[in-house]
C-alpha positions in Angstrom: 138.8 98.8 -131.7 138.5 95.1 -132.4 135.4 93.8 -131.2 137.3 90.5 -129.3 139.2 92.6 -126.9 137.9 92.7 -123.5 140.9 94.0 -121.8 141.8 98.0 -123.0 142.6 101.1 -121.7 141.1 104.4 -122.9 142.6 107.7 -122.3 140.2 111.0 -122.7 140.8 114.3 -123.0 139.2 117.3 -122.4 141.0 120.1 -124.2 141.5 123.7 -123.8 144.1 126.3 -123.3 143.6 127.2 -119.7 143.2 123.6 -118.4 143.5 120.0 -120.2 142.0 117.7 -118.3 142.9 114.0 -118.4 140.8 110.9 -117.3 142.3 106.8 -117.8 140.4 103.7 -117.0 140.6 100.3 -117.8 138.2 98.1 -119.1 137.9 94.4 -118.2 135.3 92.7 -120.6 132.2 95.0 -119.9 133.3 96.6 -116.3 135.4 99.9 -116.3 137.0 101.2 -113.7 139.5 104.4 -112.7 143.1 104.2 -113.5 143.8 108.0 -112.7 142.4 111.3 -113.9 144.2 115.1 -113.6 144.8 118.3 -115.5 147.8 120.1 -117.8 147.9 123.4 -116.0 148.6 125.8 -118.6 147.9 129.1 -116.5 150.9 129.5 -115.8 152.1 129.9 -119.4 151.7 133.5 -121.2 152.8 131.9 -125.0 150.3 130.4 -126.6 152.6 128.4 -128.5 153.7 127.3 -125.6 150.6 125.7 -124.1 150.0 124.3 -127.4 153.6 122.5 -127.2 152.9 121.3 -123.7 149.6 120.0 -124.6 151.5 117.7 -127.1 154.1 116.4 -125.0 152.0 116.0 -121.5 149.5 114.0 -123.7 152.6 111.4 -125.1 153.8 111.2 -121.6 150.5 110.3 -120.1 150.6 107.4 -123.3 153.8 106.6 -122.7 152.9 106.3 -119.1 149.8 104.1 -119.3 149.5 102.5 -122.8 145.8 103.0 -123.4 144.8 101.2 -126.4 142.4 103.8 -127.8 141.9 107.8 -127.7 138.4 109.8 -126.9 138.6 113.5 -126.9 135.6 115.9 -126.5 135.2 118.1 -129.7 135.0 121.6 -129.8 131.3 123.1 -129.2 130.7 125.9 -131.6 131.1 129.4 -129.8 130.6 132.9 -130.8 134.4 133.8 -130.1 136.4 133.1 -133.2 139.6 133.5 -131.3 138.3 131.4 -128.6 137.2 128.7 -131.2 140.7 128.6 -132.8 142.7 128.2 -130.1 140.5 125.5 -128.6 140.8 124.3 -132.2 144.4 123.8 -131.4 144.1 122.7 -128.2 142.7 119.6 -129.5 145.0 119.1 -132.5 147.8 118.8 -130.3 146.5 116.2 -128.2 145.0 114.5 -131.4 148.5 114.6 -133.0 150.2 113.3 -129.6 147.8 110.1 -130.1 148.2 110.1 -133.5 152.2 109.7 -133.1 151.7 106.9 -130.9 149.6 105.1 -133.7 146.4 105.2 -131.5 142.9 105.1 -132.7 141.3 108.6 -132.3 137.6 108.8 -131.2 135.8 112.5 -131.2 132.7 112.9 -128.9 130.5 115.9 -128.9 129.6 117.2 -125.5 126.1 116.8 -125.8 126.6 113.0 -126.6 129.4 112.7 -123.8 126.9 114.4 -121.2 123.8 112.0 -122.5 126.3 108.7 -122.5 126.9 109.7 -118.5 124.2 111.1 -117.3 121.1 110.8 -119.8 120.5 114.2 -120.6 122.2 115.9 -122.9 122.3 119.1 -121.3 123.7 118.1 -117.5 125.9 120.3 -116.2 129.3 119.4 -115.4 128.8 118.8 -111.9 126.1 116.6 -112.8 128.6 114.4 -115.0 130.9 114.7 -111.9 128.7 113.4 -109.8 127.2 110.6 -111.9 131.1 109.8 -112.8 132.1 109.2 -108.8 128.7 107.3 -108.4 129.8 105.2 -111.9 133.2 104.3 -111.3 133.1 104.7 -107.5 136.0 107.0 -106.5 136.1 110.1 -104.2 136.7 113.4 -105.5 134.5 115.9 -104.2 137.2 119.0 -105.2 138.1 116.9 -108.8 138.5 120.0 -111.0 135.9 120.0 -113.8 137.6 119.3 -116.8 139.8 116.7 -115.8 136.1 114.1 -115.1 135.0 116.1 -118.6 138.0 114.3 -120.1 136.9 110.8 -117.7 133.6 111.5 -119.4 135.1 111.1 -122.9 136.7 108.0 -122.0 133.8 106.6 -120.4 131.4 108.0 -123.3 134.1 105.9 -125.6 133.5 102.4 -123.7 129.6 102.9 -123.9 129.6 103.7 -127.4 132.1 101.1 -128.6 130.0 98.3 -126.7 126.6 99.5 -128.8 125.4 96.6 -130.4 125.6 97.6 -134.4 122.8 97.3 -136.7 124.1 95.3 -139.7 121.3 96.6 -142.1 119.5 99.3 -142.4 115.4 99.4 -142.9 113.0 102.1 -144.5 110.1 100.3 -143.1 108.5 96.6 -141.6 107.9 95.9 -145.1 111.9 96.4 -146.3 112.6 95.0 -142.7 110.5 91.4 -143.5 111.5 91.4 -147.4 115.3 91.5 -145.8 114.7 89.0 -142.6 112.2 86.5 -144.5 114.2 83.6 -142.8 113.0 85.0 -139.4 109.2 85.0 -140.1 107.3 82.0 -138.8 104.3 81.1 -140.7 
């Protein structure tokens, strides 16, 4: 992301084999607001190839669609299902590699840091990002399927993250921090 631009869209996604969920907005200097937000229905589909494939090209068409500049996704939490894990796994690579092909910048957000970046608790449950979202971004949805404001959560995790200000040094202590800033103490 360059710094400069004020005007972006992000796409997030929230990925799985069941349901992808899908959430745009658009950012005008530092106010987002909703483009659109959804789900890839994969219940349907028995293969798992299959879902995989669809993943991949749902995901380009939603780019194709709406041009977001930048690409948040919500990684994998660690489960106890191996199986489970690796087709998740999967899940996300295809939607990874759909952003990838379209040469946009990739952004991976844990769902602890996604839930604390929305609501300020890292362990919220997904209604409580749901709710906090419509309150954020002001839109109705009161039957808005979970993952698809999981994936608006990843976008709008993105857009608070990448407007953090950056420390440009780091400091073991308020002696390395004075011996660094001795142009800023006033005697």
């Amino acid at each position: 992301m360059k710094p400069e631009q004020s005007e972006r869209i992000i796409l997030g996604i929230d990925p799985g084999t069941t349901v992808t969920g899908y959430g745009l907005i658009s950012v005008s200097g530092r106010s987002p607001s909703l483009i659109t937000l959804g789900i890839i229905d994969l219940r349907k589909k028995e293969d798992h190839f299959r879902k995989i494939r669809t993943i991949f090209e749902q995901t380009l068409e939603l780019i194709d669609r709406y041009h977001p500049d930048e690409f948040a996704i919500e990684a994998p939490f660690f489960g106890k299902n191996v199986q489970s894990m690796l087709k998740l796994g999967r899940a996300q690579g295809a939607a990874i590699s759909a952003a990838l092909y379209r040469d946009l910048p990739v952004f991976e957000y844990a769902p602890k840091i996604i839930k604390m970046s929305i609501t300020g608790r890292g362990q919220a449950s997904k209604e409580q990002v749901a709710s906090m979202l419509r309150t954020i971004l002001a839109f109705r949805g009161e039957s808005m399927v979970l993952d698809a404001t999981d994936a608006l959560g990843a976008a709008l995790c993105h857009f608070y993250q990448s407007n953090k200000p950056v420390a440009a040094r780091e400091y073991r202590n308020w002696g390395d921090f004075i011996k660094k800033n001795s142009d800023r103490i006033k005697q």
